[in-house]
N, C-alpha and C positions, 0 to 999 in steps of 0.2 A: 237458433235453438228454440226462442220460444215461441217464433212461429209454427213449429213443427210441434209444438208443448201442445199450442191453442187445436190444433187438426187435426193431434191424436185421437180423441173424442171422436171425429169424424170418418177415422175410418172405414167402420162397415159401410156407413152409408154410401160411400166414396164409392167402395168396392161393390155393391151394388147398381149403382149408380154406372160405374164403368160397365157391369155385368151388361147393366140395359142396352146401353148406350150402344156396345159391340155387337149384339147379339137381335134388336127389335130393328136395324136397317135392312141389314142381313137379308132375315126372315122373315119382312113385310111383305115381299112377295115372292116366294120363291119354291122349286119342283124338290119332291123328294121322286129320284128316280129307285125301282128293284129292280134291281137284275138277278139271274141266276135259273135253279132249278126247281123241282117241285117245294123246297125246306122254303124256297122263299115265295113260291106259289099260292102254302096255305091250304089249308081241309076247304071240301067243298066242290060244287060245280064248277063256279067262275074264278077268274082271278079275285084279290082283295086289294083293294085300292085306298084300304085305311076307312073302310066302314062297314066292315064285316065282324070289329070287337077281337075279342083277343082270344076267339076260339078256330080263328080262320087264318091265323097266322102272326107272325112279330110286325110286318108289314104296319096294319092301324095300329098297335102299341106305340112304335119307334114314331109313326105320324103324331100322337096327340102328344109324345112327349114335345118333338121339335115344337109342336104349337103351344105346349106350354113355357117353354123356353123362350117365343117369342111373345109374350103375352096375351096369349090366347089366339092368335093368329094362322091358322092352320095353312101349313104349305100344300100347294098342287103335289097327288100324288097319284103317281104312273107306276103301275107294278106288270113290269114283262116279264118275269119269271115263269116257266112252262118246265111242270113236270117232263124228265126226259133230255132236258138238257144237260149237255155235257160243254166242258172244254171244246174237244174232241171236234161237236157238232154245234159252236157255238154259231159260225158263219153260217146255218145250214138251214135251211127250211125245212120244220118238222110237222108230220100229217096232222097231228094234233093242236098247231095252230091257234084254229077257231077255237081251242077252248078258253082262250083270253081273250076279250073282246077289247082290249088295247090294238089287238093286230086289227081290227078293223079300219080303217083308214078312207075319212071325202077323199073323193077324186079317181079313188084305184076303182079297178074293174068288180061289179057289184060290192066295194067297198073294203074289198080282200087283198091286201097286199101279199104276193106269193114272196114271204122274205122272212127271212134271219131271225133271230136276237139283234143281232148285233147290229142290222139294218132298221130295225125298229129304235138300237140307243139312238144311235144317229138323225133318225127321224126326230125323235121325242128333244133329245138333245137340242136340237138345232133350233126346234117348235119355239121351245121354253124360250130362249134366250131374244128369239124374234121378235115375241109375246109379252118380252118384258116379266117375265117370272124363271129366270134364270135356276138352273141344276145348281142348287148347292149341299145337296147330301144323293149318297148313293151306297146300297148295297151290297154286295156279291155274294150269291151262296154259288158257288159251282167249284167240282174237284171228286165231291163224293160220288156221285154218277159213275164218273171217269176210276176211279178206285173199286165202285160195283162192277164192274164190267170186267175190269179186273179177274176178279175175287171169282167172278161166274162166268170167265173163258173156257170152252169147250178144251176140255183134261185139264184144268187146272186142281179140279178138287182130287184128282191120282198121282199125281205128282208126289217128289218127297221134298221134305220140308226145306232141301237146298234149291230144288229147281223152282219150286214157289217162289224159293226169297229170291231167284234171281229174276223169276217173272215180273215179279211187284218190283224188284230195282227199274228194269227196263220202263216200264208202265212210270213211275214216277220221274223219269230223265222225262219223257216224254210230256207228263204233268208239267214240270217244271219249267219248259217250253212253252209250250202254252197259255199256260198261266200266265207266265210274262209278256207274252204276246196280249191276248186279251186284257190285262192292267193296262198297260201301256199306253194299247188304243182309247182308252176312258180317260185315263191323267193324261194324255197329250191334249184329249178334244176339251177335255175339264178339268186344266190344272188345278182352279181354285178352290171345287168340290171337295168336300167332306165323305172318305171314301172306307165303308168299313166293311171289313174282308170276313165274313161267315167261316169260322174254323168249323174242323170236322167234330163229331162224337162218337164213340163207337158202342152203340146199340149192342152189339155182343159179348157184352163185360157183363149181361145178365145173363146169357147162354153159354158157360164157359163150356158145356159141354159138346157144342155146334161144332162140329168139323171148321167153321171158316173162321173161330176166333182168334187161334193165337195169329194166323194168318190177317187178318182186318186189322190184330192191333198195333202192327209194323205196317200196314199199307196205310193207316187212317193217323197214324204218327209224325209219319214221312209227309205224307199230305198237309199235316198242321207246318212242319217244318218249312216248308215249302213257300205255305201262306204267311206266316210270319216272317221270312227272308226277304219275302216281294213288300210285306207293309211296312218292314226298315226301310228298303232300298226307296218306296217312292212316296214313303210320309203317311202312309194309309194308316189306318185302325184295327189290329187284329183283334178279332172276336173270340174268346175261347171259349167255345163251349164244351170242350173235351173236361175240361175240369170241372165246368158248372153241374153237366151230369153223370162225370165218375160218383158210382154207389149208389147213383138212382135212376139208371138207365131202365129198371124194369117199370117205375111211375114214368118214368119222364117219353118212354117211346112204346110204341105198340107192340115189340118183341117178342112180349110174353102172350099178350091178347090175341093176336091178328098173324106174327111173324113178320108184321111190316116195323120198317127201322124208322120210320117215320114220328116227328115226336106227338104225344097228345097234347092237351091243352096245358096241362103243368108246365111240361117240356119246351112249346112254343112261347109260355107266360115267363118262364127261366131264361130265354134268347131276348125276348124283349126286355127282360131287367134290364141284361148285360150292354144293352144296347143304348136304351134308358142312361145309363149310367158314363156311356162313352160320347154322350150328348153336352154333360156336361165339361164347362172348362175345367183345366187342371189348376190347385189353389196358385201356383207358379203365372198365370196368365192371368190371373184376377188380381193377382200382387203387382203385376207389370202394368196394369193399366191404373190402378191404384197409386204407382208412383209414378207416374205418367203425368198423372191429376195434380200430384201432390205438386210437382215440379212447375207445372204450368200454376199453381197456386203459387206458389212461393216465386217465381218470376214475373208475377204482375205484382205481385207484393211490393218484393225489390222496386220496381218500375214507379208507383204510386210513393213509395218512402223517398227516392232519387228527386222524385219531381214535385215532394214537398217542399 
């Protein structure tokens, strides 16, 4: 007891101290990969690779956090997100490609690899680990695509509002497929990755008057349901951002501006808090290494008083 009297005092430090200790090996060298669709794509011509600021996407937010976390040490980061991706067409080679020049690739034919998403994780994946800067955070936005496609099936918008719901059932059986397919292949090649799952929003909580909302806000529900089932089942990190911009979807997305559901800067600066914040340990993990400490404290203790 009064050993633990004398190293009460010393807790924060401790628990900081553990904080480092976990967190600056880690992240001394290591890949933040994106995955997904255009949400994790970002505004702009090219993809954002974490130096495009926080008007180009959550992508460089979520990067300077992890570098802050590690003490300023900023991880490799590889953003293959391409507007247009789906579930759907994740395996799939899409024409628009080139407009991420991560797909550019030494070695391929004038430097163009005719491939995937999903051939690109695997590429980057594999790089990283070869390279000695090992994938230990990863993204996902994909689902929303797959739910617009949905939502804009030829006669879906004349339909009555049973045969909708039973189209958006069918369509998220299918999600939910997929989705699991796609995780799966990521935690099998990267169990140890830090994997956080992009929930939906739905942009049309400021159009309540659009034909597709009450319709998007049972398909974009279903869809969080979905993601949040798959980040129980393999340990992931769900992201919610359906909450973050319920009541401010008309700042947080272009809907009102543009009619694109796409967030603005607000809106991408709100995903990256969220993000930000899922970076952090939980107080439960800093208390366990804290008594971790304590323990190995107090058994060299014992050990030194024994062998006085």
């Amino acid at each position: 007891m009064k050993t633990f009297a004398k190293l009460a005092p010393l807790l924060p430090a401790l628990a900081l101290m553990a904080f480092g200790a976990t967190h600056s090996e880690a992240a001394s060298s290591s890949t933040y990969l994106s995955l997904g669709d255009g949400l994790g794509y970002g505004t702009g011509t090219t993809q954002d690779n974490g130096q495009g600021g926080p008007n180009a996407g959550f992508v460089s937010q979520y990067a300077n956090s992890l570098a802050a976390m590690s003490g300023g040490t900023a991880p490799n980061v590889v953003n293959l997100a391409l507007p247009g991706v789906s579930l759907a067409n994740y395996n799939t080679t899409l024409p628009n490609y080139t407009a991420n020049t991560n797909y550019y690739v030494a070695g391929t034919a004038n430097g163009v690899p005719q491939s995937s998403q999903q051939d690109m994780f695997y590429h980057y994946a594999l790089a990283a680990g070869a390279n000695g800067s090992p994938v230990t955070n990863i993204t996902l936005s994909l689902g929303m695509t797959d739910v617009t496609n949905i939502l804009n099936a030829p006669g879906f918008s004349t339909m009555s509002l049973t045969q909708q719901s039973a189209a958006i059932q069918t369509g998220l059986s299918q999600i939910s497929t997929e989705y699991a397919s796609v995780l799966n292949s990521i935690h099998s090649l990267l169990p140890n990755a830090k994997i956080d799952l992009i929930g939906a929003y739905n942009p049309y909580n400021a159009t309540p008057n659009n034909p597709l909302a009450a319709s998007a806000e049972s398909a974009i529900l279903g869809l969080n349901s979905i993601i949040q089932s798959q980040a129980a089942s393999t340990g992931a990190t769900y992201i919610n951002t359906y909450s973050a911009f319920l009541g401010k979807e008309g700042t947080y997305t272009n809907i009102l501006s543009t009619g694109g559901i796409d967030p603005t800067a607000a809106g991408y600066s709100a995903i990256g808090q969220l993000l930000n914040a899922s970076a952090v340990p939980e107080p439960s993990s800093i208390f366990l290494a804290t008594v971790g400490l304590l323990g190995l404290a107090g058994h060299t203790w014992r050990r030194r008083r024994n062998a006085a």
